[in-house]
C-alpha positions as CSV (number, residue, x, y, z in Angstrom):
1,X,132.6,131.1,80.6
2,X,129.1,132.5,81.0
3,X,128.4,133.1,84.7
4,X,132.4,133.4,85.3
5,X,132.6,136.3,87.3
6,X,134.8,139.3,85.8
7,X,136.2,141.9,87.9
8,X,138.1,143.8,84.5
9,X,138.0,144.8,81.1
10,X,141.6,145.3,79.6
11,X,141.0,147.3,76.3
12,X,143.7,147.7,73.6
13,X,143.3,151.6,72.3
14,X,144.9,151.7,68.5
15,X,142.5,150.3,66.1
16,X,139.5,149.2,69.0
17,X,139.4,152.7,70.4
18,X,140.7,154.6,67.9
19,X,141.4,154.2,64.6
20,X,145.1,154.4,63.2
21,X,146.1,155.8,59.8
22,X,150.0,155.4,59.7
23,X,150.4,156.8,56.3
24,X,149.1,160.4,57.3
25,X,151.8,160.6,59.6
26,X,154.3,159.1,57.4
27,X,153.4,161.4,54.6
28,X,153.7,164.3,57.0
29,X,157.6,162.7,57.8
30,X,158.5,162.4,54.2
31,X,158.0,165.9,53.3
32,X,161.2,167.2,51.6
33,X,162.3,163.6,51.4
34,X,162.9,161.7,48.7
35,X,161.4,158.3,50.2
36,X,157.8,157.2,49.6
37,X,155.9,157.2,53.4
38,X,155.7,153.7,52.9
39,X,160.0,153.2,52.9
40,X,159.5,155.5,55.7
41,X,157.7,153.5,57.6
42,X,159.6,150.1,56.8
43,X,162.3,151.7,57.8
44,X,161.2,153.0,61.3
45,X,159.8,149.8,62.2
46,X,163.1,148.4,61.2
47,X,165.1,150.4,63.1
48,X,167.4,148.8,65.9
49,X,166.0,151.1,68.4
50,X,162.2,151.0,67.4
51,X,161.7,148.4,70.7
52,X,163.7,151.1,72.5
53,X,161.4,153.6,71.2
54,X,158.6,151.3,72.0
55,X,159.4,150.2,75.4
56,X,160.9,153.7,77.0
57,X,164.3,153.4,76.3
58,X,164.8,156.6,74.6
59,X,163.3,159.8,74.7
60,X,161.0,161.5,72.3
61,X,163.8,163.9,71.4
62,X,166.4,161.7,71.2
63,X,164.2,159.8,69.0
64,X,163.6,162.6,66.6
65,X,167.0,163.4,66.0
66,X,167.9,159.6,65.4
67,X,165.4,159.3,63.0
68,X,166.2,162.6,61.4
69,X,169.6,161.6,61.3
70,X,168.5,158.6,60.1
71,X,166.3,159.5,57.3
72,X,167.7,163.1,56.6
73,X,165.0,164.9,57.8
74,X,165.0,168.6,58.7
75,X,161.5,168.9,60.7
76,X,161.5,170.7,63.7
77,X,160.8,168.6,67.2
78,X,157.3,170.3,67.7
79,X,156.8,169.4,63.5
80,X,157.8,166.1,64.2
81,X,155.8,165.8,67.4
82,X,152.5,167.2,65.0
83,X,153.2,164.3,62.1
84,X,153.7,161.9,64.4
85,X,150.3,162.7,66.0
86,X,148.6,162.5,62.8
87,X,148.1,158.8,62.9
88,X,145.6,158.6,65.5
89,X,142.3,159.7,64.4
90,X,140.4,162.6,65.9
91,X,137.1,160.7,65.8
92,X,137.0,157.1,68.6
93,X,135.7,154.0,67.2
94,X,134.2,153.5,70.5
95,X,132.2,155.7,72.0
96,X,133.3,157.1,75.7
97,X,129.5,156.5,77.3
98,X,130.8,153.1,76.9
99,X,133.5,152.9,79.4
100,X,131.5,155.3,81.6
101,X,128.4,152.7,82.1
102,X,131.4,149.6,82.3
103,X,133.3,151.6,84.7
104,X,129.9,151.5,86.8
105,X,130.5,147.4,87.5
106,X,134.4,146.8,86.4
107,X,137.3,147.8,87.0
108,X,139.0,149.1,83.7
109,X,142.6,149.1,82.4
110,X,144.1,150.2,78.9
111,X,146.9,148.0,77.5
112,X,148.8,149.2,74.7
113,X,151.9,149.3,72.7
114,X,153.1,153.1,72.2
115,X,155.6,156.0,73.0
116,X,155.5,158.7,75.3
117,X,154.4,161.4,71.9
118,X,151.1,159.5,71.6
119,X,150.7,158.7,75.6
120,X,150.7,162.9,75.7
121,X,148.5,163.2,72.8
122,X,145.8,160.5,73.7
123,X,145.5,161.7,77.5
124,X,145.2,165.6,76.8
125,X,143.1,164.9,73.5
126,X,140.0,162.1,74.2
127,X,137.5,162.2,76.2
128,X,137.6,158.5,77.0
129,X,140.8,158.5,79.1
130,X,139.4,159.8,82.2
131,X,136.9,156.5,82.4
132,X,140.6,154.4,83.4
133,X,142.1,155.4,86.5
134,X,145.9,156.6,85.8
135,X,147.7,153.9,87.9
136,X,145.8,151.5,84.7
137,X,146.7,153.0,82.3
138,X,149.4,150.4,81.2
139,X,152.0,151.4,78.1
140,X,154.9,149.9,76.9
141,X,156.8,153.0,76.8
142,X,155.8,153.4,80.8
143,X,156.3,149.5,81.3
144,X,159.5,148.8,79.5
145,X,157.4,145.8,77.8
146,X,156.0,145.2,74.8
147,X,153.0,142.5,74.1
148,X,152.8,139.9,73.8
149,X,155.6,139.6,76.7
150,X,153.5,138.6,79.7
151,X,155.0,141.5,81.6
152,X,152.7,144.1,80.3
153,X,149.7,141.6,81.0
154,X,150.2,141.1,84.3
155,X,150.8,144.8,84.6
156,X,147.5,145.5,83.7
157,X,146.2,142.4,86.0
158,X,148.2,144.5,88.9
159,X,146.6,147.6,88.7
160,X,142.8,146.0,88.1
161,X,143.6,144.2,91.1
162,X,142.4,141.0,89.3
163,X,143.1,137.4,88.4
164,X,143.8,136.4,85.3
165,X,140.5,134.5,85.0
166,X,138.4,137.6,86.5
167,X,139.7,139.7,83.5
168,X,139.0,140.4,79.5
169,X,141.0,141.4,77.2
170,X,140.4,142.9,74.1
171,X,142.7,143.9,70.9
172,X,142.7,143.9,67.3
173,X,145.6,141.9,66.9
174,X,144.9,137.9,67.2
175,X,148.3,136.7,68.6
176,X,148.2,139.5,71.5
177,X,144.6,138.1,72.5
178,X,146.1,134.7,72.6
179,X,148.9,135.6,74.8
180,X,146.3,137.1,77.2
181,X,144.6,133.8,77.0
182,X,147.7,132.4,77.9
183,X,148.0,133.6,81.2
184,X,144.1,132.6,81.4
185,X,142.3,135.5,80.9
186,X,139.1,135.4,78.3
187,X,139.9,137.7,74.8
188,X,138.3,138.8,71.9
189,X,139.4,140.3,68.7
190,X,137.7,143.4,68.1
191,X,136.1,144.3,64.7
192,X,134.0,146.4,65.1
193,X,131.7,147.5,68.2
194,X,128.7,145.9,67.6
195,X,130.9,142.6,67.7
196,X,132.5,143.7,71.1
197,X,129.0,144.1,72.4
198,X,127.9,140.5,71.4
199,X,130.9,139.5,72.7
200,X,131.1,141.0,76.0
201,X,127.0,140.1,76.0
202,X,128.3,136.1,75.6
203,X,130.6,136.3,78.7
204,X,127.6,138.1,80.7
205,X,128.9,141.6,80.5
206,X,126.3,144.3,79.6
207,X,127.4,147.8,78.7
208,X,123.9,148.7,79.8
């Protein structure tokens, strides 16, 4: 793999570029309920229409009042919209003069599962968004895929304008790296950005 040439870096954002905290927002969604946030959350990601949620096939109202339906909730859209939010930390794990400086010599591409509420949030809240041009910025809830369908890879692979073997992908989650390896692209599990250096730094990719 060293001396491969790579073209583009496909980066995962919850949990590699910002950190996720589910319960805040579920604790913000169980006020006035009588479930725990933790039965809350079992029970979204339960839902029959959580991969509709996921993938685009419902809208964000329409998916509050389905889940306050669901759950008996009586928050407002916009307090719903702000709980919802709360999962995604203010603070990146990774810091945006990295994608500035790999911007410099790769094409980038973000790669994630989410819904349109935390699309709206991440692009008009962080800094690093602007580093990946908007035609790759590739969401399941834009797509109409979730990983580790290949669909939402090769997305990402379109807008780079790449190969599969000029590309690296990166994510938190083991089995969605292997499904990029799949299609035969390099990955890495992220834990923690001193390891995504040495690992980009393995395949010949320098962030300096």
């Amino acid at each position: 793999m060293p001396g491969k040439k790579f073209r583009a870096i496909i980066f995962d954002i919850g949990r590699v570029i910002v950190r996720l905290d589910v319960s805040r927002a579920m604790a913000g969604l169980a006020a006035g309920l009588t479930l725990s946030p933790a039965d809350i959350w079992s029970a979204i990601t339960h839902d029959p229409r959580w991969p509709d949620w996921q993938e685009g096939r419902i809208t964000p109202r329409d998916w509050h009042l389905h889940l306050s339906k669901r759950l008996g909730g009586s928050l407002s859209f916009e307090q719903f919209t702000d709980a919802w939010n709360r999962a995604i930390d203010p603070v990146p794990i990774l810091e945006s003069s990295l994608f500035e400086k790999l911007s410099k010599r790769y094409r980038l591409a973000l790669l994630s599962n989410t819904d349109p509420i935390h699309v709206a949030h991440l692009e008009s809240a962080y800094e690093f968004v602007r580093h990946f041009p908007k035609p790759a910025r590739i969401y399941s809830c834009v797509v109409g895929a979730s990983k580790p369908d290949s669909l939402i890879f090769r997305e990402a692979l379109r807008a780079t304008r790449a190969r599969p073997e000029e590309a690296v992908y990166i994510d938190d989650i083991l089995s969605y790296v292997e499904a990029a390896q799949r299609l035969g692209m390099a990955g890495f599990t992220f834990s923690s950005p001193e390891q995504l250096e040495s690992d980009l730094r393995s395949v010949g990719i320098h962030a300096t």
